[in-house]
C-alpha positions as CSV (number, residue, x, y, z in Angstrom):
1,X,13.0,-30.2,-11.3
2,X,13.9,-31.7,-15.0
3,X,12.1,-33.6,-17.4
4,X,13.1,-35.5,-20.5
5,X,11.4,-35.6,-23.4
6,X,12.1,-37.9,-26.2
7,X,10.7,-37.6,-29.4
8,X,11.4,-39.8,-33.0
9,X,13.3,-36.4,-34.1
10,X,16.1,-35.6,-31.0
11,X,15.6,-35.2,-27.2
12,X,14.5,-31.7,-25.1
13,X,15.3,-31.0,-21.9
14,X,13.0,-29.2,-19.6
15,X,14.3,-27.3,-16.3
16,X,11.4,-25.5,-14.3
17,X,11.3,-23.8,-10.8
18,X,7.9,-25.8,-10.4
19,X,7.6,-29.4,-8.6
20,X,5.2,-31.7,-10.1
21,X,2.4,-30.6,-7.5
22,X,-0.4,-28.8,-8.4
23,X,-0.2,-25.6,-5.9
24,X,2.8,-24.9,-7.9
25,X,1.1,-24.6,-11.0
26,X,-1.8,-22.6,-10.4
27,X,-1.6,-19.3,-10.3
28,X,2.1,-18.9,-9.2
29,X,4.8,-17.2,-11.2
30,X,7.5,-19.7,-12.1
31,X,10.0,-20.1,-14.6
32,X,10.7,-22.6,-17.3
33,X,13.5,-24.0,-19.3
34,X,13.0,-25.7,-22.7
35,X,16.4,-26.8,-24.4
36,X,17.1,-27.0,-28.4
37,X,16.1,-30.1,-30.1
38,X,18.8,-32.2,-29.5
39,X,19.8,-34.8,-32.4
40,X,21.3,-38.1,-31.6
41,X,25.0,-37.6,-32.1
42,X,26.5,-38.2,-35.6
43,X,30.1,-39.9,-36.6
44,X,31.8,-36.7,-36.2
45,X,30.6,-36.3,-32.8
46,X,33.5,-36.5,-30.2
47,X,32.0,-34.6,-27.1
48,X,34.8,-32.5,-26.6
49,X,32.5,-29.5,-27.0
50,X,29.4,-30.3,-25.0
51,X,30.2,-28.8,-21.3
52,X,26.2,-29.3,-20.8
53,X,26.3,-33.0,-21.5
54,X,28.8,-33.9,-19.8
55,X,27.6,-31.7,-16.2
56,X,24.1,-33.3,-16.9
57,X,25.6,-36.6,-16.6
58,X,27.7,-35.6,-13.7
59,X,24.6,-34.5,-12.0
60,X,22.7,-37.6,-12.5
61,X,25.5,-40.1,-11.5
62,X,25.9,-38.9,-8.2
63,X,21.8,-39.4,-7.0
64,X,23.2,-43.4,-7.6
65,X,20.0,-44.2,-9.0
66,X,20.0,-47.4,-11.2
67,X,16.5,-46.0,-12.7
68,X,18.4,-42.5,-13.3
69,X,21.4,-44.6,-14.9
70,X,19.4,-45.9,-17.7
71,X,17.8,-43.0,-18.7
72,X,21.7,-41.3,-18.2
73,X,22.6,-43.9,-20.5
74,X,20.1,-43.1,-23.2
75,X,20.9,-39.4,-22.8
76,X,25.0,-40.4,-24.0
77,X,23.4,-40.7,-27.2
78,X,22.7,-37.3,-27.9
79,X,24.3,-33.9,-28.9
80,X,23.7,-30.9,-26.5
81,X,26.4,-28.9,-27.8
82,X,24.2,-26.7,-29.5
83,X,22.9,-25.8,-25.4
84,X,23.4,-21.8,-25.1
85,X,23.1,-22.4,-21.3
86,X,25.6,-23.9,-18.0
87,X,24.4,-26.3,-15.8
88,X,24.8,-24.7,-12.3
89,X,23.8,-27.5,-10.0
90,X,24.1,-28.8,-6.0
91,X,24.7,-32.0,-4.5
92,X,24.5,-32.6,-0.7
93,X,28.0,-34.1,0.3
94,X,31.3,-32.6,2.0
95,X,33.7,-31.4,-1.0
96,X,37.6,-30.6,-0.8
97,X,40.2,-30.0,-3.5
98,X,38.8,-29.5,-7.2
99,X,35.7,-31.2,-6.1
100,X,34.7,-27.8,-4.1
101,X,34.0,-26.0,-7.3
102,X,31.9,-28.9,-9.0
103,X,28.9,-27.6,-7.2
104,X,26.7,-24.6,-5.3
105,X,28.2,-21.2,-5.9
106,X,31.6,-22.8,-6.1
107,X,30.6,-23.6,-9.8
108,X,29.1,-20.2,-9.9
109,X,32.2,-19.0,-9.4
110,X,34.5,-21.0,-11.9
111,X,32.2,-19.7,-14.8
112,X,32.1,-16.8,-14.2
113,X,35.6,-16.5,-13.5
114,X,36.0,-18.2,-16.9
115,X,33.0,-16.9,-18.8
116,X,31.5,-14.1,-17.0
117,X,32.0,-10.4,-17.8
118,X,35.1,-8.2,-17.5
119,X,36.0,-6.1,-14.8
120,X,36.4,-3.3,-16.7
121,X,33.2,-3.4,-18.1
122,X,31.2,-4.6,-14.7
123,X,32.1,-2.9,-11.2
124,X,30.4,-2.7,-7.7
125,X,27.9,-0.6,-9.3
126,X,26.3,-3.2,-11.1
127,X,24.3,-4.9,-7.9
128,X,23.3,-8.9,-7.8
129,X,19.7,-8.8,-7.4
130,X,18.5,-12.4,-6.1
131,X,15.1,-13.5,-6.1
132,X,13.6,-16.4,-4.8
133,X,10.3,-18.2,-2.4
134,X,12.4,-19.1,0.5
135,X,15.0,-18.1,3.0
136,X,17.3,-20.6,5.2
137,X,19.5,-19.5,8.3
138,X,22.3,-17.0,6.9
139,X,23.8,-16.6,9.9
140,X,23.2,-14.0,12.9
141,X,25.1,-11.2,10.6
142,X,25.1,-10.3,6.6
143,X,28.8,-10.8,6.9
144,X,29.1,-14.5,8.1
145,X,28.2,-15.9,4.9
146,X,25.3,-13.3,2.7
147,X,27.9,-10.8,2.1
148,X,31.0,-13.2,2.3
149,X,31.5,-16.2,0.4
150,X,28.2,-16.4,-1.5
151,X,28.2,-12.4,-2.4
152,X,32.0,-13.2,-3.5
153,X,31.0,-15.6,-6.1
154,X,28.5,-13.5,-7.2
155,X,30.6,-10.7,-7.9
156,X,32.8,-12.6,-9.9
157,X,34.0,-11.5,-13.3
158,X,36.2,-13.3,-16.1
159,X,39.5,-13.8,-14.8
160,X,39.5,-11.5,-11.3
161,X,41.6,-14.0,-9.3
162,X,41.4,-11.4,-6.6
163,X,38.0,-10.5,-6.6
164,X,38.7,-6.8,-5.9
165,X,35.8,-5.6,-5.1
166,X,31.8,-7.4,-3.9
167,X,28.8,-5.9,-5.8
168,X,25.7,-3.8,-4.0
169,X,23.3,-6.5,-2.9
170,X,19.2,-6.1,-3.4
171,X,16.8,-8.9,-2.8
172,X,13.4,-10.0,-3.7
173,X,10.9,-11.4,-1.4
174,X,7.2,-11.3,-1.0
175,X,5.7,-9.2,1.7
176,X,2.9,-9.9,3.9
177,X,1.0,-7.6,1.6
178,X,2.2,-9.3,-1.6
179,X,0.7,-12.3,-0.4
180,X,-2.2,-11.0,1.4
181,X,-3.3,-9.6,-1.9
182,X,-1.8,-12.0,-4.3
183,X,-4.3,-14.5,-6.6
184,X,-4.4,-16.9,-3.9
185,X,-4.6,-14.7,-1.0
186,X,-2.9,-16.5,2.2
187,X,-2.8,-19.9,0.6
188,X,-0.3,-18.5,-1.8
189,X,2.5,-18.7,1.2
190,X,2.1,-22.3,1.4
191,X,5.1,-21.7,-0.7
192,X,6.5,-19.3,0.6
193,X,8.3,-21.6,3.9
194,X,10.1,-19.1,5.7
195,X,9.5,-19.3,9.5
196,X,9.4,-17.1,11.8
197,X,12.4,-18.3,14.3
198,X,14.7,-18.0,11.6
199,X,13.4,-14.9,10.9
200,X,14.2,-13.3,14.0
201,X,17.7,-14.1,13.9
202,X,18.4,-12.2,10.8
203,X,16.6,-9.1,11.2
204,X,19.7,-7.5,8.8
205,X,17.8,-9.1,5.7
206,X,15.5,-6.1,5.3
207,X,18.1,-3.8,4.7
208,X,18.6,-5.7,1.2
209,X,15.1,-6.5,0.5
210,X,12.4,-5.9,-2.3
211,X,8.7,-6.4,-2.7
212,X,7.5,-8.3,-5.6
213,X,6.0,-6.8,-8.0
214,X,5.7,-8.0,-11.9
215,X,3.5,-5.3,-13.5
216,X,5.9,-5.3,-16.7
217,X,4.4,-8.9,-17.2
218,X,1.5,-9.2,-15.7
219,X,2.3,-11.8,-12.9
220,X,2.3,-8.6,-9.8
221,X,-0.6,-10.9,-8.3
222,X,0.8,-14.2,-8.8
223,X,2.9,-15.0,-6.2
224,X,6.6,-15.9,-7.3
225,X,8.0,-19.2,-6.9
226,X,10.4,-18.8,-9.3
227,X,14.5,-17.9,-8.3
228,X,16.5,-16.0,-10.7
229,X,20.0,-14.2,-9.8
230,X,21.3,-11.5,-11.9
231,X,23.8,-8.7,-12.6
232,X,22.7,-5.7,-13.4
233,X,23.9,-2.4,-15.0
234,X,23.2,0.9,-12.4
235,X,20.5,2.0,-15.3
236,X,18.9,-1.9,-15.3
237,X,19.4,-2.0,-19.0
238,X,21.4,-4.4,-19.3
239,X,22.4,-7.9,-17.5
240,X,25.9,-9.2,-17.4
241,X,24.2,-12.9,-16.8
242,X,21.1,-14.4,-15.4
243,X,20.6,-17.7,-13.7
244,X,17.1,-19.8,-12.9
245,X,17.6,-22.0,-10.8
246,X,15.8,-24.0,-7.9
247,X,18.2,-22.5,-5.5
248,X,16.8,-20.3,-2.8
249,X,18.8,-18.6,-0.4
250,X,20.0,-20.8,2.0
251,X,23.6,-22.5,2.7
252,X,21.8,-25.9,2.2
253,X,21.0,-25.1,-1.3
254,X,23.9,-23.0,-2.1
255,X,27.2,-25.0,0.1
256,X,29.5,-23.2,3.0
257,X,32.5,-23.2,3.5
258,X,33.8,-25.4,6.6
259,X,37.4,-26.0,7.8
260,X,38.9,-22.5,7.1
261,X,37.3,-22.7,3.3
262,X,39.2,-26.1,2.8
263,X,35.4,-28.0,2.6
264,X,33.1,-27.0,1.0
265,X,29.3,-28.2,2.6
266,X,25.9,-29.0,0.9
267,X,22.9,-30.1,2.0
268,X,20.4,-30.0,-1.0
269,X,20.1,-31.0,-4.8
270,X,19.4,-28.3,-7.4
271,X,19.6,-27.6,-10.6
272,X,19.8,-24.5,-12.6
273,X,20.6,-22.6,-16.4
274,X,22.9,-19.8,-16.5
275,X,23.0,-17.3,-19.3
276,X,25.9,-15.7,-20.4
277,X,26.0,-13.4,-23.0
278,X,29.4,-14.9,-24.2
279,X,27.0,-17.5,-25.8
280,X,25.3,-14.8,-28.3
281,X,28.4,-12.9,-28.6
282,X,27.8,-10.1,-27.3
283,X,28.7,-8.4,-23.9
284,X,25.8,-7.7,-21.8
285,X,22.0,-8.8,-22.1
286,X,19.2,-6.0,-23.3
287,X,17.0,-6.0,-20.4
288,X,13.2,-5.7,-22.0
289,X,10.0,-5.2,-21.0
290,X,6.4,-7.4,-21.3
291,X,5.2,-5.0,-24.2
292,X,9.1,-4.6,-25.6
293,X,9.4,-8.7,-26.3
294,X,6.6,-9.0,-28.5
295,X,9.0,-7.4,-30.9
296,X,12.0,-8.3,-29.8
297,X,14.0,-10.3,-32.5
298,X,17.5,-10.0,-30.9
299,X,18.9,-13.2,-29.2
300,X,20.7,-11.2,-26.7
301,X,17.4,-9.7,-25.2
302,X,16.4,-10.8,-21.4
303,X,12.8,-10.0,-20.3
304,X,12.8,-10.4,-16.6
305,X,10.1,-12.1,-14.3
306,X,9.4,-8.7,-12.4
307,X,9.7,-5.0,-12.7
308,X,13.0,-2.6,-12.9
309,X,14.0,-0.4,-11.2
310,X,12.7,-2.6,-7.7
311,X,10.7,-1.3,-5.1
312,X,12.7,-1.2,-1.6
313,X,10.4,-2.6,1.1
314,X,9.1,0.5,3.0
315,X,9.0,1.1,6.8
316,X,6.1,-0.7,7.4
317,X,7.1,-4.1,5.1
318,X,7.6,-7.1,6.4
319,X,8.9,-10.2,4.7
320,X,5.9,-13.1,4.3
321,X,6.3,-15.7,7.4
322,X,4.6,-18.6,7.2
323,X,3.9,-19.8,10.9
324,X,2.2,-16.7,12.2
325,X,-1.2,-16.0,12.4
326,X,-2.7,-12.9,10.6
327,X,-5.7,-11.5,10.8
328,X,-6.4,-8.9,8.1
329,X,-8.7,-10.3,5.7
330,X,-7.0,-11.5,2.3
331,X,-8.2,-11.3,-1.4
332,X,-10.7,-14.1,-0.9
333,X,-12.0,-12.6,2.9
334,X,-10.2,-15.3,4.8
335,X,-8.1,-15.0,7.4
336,X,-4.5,-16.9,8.1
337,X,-4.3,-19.3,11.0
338,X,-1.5,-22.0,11.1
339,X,-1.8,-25.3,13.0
């Protein structure tokens, strides 16, 4: 989800978790992108410094769209160097060679094996925390691709060929009760598409997971539609790098291997910002609170969209389904009942 906006003074660029629908607007937690001013480039320009530009024009050549070629056109006119963010994006195609690391966790990967932070400053201790409003088939074990490849790029730090060692995993995703409760009640998991058969077959899931909840910011009862992925320090203080994207977790958004990891497999476009703190110059991220950013002046400050240390699903959790009936009365007194 991107948007251009051009103005007599420069260009923004606008990345957001939302789609242009209104259910995604009202009363959901999502996340929003807004890029410097860019200026229209200048004599001395000679792109050799804009690795946003030229990914942003990557992205958009490949939907062969003569509509999106004009506008990619116009956009050649600019200078994004000044962008403190990467462009992590996916494509749907079959990839081999250098093209495998163009795309999906692949280029995940490549940055932060370039950019990312050093081993000896980040180790397993310092888990990935994804969060996100969906969840695709992983596979019928954590192994087969959770904990394999896509954990593996995760864990990556600046020049770790080896990748010695994966980080502790947590994940975020509503519960029944989260939604049950949420602003919207049950309407609120109209967003929330994961379905009950694929449910079933990965049971492992709520070993990793968390329940939403945002008191920090405010947003505990509006139900997230917003993915971030982080790394965190074991104290959650600080954040070696944060990414929002419109990736959920799901091979078709992220890619899989194929062909004993000689292809590389996606099904799905997205698009997403990564922060590293290499860009402020400085090592880690400040993790702050709601209250803690309204005085914050630092650039190397992160306020996250929900609350640290996370809250482990208990016994009695249960991830949000979709396509299941249930019949405890929500926030508004209705009941769920899918067609």
């Amino acid at each position: 989800k991107m948007m251009f906006l051009f103005y007599s003074t420069g260009l923004r660029i606008i990345i957001t978790t939302a789609n242009l629908v209104e259910q995604d607007w009202f009363q959901k937690t999502q996340g929003i992108w807004k890029s410097p001013l860019f200026a229209i480039k200048d004599v001395a320009y000679d792109g050799k410094n804009d690795p946003f530009k030229e990914d942003l024009l990557e992205y958009l050549s490949s939907y062969g769209n003569s509509k999106l070629g004009m506008y990619a056109e116009k956009l050649k006119e600019y200078d994004m160097s000044s962008a403190n963010v990467h462009l992590v994006s996916s494509v749907p195609g079959r990839y081999t060679g250098f093209k495998m690391h163009q795309w999906g966790h692949l280029k995940l990967r490549k940055l932060l094996l370039s950019y990312g932070p050093s081993k000896d400053l980040v180790n397993e201790n310092w888990p990935i925390i994804g969060q996100f409003s969906s969840i695709g088939s992983l596979g019928s074990e954590s192994s087969s691709w959770l904990c394999g490849e896509w954990l593996s790029s995760l864990s990556t730090c600046k020049d770790d060929e080896l990748k010695e060692s994966k980080a502790n995993l947590k994940l975020i995703y509503p519960t029944i009760e989260n939604v049950r409760n949420s602003l919207e009640g049950y309407s609120a998991g109209c967003s929330l598409p994961y379905g009950i058969q694929v449910a079933m077959k990965q049971r492992y899931l709520k070993d990793f997971l968390n329940s939403w909840a945002s008191d920090s910011v405010g947003r505990s009862l509006a139900a997230p539609h917003i993915k971030t992925y982080t790394r965190v320090s074991p104290d959650c203080k600080s954040a070696a790098w944060f990414l929002l994207t419109s990736a959920n977790l799901s091979k078709a958004a992220w890619g899989s291997y194929e062909k004993d990891k000689k292809q590389f497999m996606i099904r799905s476009y997205e698009i997403g910002v990564l922060f590293l703190p290499k860009k402020t110059n400085c090592a880690t991220y400040t993790i702050i609170s709601g209250e803690e950013s309204e005085v914050c002046l630092e650039k190397e400050f992160l306020r996250f969209p929900y609350d640290l240390p996370l809250l482990p699903y208990s016994s009695s959790d249960k991830p949000w389904v979709w396509d299941i009936c249930y019949t405890k009365e929500d926030s508004h007194g209705r009941l769920w009942m899918p067609s």
